[in-house]
C-alpha positions as CSV (number, residue, x, y, z in Angstrom):
1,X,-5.8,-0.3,9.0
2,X,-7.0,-3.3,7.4
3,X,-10.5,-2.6,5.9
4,X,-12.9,-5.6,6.6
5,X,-16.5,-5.2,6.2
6,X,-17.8,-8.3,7.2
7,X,-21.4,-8.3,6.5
8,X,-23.7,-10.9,9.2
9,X,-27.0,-11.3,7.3
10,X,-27.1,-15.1,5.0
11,X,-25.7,-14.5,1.6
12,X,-23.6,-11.0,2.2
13,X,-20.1,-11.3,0.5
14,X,-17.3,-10.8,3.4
15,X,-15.1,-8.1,1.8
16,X,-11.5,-7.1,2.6
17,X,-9.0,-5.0,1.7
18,X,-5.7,-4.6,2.8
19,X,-2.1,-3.6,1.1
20,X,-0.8,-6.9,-0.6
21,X,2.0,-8.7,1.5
22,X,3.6,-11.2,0.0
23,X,4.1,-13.0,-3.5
24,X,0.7,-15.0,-3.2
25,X,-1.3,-11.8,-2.8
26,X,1.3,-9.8,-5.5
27,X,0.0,-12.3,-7.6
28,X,-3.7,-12.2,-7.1
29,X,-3.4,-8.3,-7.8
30,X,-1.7,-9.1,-10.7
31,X,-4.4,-11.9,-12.0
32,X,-7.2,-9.0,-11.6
33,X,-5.4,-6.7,-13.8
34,X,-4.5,-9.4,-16.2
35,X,-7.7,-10.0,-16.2
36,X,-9.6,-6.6,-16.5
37,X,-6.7,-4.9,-18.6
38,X,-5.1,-7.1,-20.5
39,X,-8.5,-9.6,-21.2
40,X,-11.3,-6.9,-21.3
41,X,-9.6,-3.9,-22.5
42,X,-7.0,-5.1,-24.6
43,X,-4.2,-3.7,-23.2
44,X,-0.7,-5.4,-24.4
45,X,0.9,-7.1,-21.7
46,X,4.4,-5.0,-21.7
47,X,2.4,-1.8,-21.5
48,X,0.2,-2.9,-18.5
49,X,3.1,-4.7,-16.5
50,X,5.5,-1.3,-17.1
51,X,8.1,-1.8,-14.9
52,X,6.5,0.0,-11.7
53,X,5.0,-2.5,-10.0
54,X,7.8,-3.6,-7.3
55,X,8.3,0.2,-6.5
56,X,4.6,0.4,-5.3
57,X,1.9,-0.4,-3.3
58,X,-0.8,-2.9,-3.8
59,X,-4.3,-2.5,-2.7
60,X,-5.8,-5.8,-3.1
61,X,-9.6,-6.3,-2.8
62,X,-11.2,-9.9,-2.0
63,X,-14.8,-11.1,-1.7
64,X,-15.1,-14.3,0.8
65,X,-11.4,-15.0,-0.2
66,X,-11.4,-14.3,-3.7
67,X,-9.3,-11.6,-5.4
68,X,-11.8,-9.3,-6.7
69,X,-10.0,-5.5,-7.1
70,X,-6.9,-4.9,-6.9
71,X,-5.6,-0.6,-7.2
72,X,-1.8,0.3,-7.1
73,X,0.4,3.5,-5.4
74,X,2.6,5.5,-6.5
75,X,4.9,7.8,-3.9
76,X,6.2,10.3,-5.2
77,X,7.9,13.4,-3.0
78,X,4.6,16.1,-2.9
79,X,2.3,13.2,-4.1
80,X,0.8,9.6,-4.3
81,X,-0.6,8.5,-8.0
82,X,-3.2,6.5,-7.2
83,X,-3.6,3.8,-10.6
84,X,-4.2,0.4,-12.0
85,X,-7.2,0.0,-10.6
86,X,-9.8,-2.8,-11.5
87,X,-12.4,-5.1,-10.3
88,X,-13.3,-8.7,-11.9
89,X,-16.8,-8.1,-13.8
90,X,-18.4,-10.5,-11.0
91,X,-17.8,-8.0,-8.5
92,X,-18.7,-4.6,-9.7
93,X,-21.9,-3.9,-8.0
94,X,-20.1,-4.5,-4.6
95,X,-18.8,-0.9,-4.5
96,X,-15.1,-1.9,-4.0
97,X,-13.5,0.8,-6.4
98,X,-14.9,3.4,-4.4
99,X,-13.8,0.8,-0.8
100,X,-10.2,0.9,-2.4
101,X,-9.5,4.4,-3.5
102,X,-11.4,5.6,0.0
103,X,-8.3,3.0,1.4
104,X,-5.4,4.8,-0.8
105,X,-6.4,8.3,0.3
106,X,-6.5,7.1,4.0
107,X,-3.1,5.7,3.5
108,X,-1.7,8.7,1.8
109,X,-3.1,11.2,4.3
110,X,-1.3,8.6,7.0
111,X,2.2,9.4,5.3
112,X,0.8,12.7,5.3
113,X,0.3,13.6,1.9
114,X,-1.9,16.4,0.9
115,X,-2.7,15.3,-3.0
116,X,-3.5,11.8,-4.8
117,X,-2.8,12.4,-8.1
118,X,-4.6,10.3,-10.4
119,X,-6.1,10.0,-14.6
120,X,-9.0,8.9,-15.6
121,X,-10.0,7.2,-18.7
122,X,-13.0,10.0,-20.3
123,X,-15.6,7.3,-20.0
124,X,-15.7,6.9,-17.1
125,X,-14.9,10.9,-15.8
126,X,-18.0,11.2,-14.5
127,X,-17.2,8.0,-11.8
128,X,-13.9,9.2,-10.7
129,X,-15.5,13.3,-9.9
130,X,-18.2,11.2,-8.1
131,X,-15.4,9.3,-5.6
132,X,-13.8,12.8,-4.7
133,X,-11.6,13.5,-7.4
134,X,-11.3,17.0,-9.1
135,X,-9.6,17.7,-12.9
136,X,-6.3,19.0,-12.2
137,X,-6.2,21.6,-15.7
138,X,-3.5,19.6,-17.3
139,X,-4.1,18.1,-21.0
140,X,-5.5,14.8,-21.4
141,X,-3.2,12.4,-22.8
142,X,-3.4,8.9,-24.5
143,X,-1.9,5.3,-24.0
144,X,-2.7,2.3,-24.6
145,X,-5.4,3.3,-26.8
146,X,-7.5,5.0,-24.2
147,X,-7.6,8.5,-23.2
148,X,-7.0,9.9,-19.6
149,X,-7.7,13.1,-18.2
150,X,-5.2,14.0,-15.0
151,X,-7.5,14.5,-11.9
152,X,-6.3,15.1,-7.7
153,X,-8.2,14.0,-4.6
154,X,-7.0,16.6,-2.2
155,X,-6.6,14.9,1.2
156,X,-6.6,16.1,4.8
157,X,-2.9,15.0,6.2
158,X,-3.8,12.7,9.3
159,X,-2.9,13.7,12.8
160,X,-1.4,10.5,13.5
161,X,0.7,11.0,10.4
162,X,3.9,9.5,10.0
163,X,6.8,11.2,10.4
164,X,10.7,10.9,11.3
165,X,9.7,11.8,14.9
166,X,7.4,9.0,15.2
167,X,8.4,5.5,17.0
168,X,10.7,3.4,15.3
169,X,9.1,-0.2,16.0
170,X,5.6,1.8,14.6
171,X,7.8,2.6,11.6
172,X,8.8,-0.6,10.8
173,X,5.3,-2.4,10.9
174,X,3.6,-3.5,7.6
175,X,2.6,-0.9,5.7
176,X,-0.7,0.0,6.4
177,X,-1.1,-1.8,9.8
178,X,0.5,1.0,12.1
179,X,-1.7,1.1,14.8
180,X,-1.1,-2.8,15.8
181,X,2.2,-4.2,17.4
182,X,3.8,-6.6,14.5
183,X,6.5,-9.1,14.6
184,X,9.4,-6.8,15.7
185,X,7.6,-5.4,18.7
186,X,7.7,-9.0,19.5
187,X,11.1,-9.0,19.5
188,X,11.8,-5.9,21.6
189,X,9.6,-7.8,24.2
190,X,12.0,-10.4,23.7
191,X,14.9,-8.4,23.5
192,X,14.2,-6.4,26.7
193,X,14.1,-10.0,28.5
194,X,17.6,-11.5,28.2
195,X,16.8,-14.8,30.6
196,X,13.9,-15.3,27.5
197,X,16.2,-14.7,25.3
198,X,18.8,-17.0,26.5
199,X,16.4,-19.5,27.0
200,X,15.2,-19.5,23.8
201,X,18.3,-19.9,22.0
202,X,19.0,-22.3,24.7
């Protein structure tokens, strides 16, 4: 599920985006909000590192290898909370806000939720509505010295949703890569072949 949008002509950035996997990539998400939040909006550094980050999901954006956006998920039982998100200043005429949040609802509608639940800071409302979001009717709310008004992209659940019933092996590839064989369908193959095996613990 990897989104790479490689572009041919001379001078087109190559962008990707995939969930983060491993601490190298944890930690170029976490430069781009240090960077964004912490640099350009002020935001104290206990308030934007809260505590949620190794219970989530990390979208991370990069531009011919560079970290450029990064967006983090939420799972909650009826929803995911879409949040975090930010792009470096250098990138934000690439369109890779509306690339990420496009990836998160695919992902969520994978799992097969229906909602991603989300707040937007007021200035920039009119952005989120234009991506697909809608205002949910709760109260707007403050932190961090911005305010946020609660807003839902309701999703279509995939077909090919997840679910107890499907394969196990499918279940336990990286998140976000469910449709290609990983490193323990390997070792089924292997597994299934006993002379390989025995060979190669020799």
């Amino acid at each position: 599920m990897n989104a790479q949008f490689s572009a041919p002509a001379v001078g087109r950035p190559s962008i990707r985006i995939a969930p983060a996997r491993g601490t190298d990539e944890l930690i170029q998400a976490y430069v781009v909000r240090a960077v964004v939040f912490v640099g350009e909006q002020a935001c104290p550094y206990a308030e934007e590192f809260d505590g949620n980050d190794l219970s989530a999901t990390h979208l991370l954006a990069q531009v011919d290898g560079e970290p450029a956006g990064t967006l983090r998920i939420r799972w909650f039982a009826d929803f995911a909370k879409a949040e975090r998100a930010a792009v470096r200043p250098a990138y934000r005429r690439l369109g890779l806000c509306r690339r990420m949040t496009d990836f998160a609802a695919e992902l969520a509608a994978r799992k097969g939720y229906a909602l991603l639940y989300g707040s937007a800071q007021t200035r920039v409302l009119d952005y989120w509505l234009s991506v697909g979001f809608e205002r949910l009717g709760k109260a707007n709310f403050h932190f961090s010295d911005h305010e946020y008004v609660p807003i839902v992209r309701r999703l279509r659940p995939s077909s090919g949703r997840l679910a107890a019933g499907s394969p196990d092996l499918v279940l336990n590839r990286p998140e976000g890569d469910w449709d290609r064989p990983g490193v323990l369908d390997r070792s089924a193959e292997r597994s299934a072949h006993p002379a390989a095996r025995e060979a190669a613990h020799g």
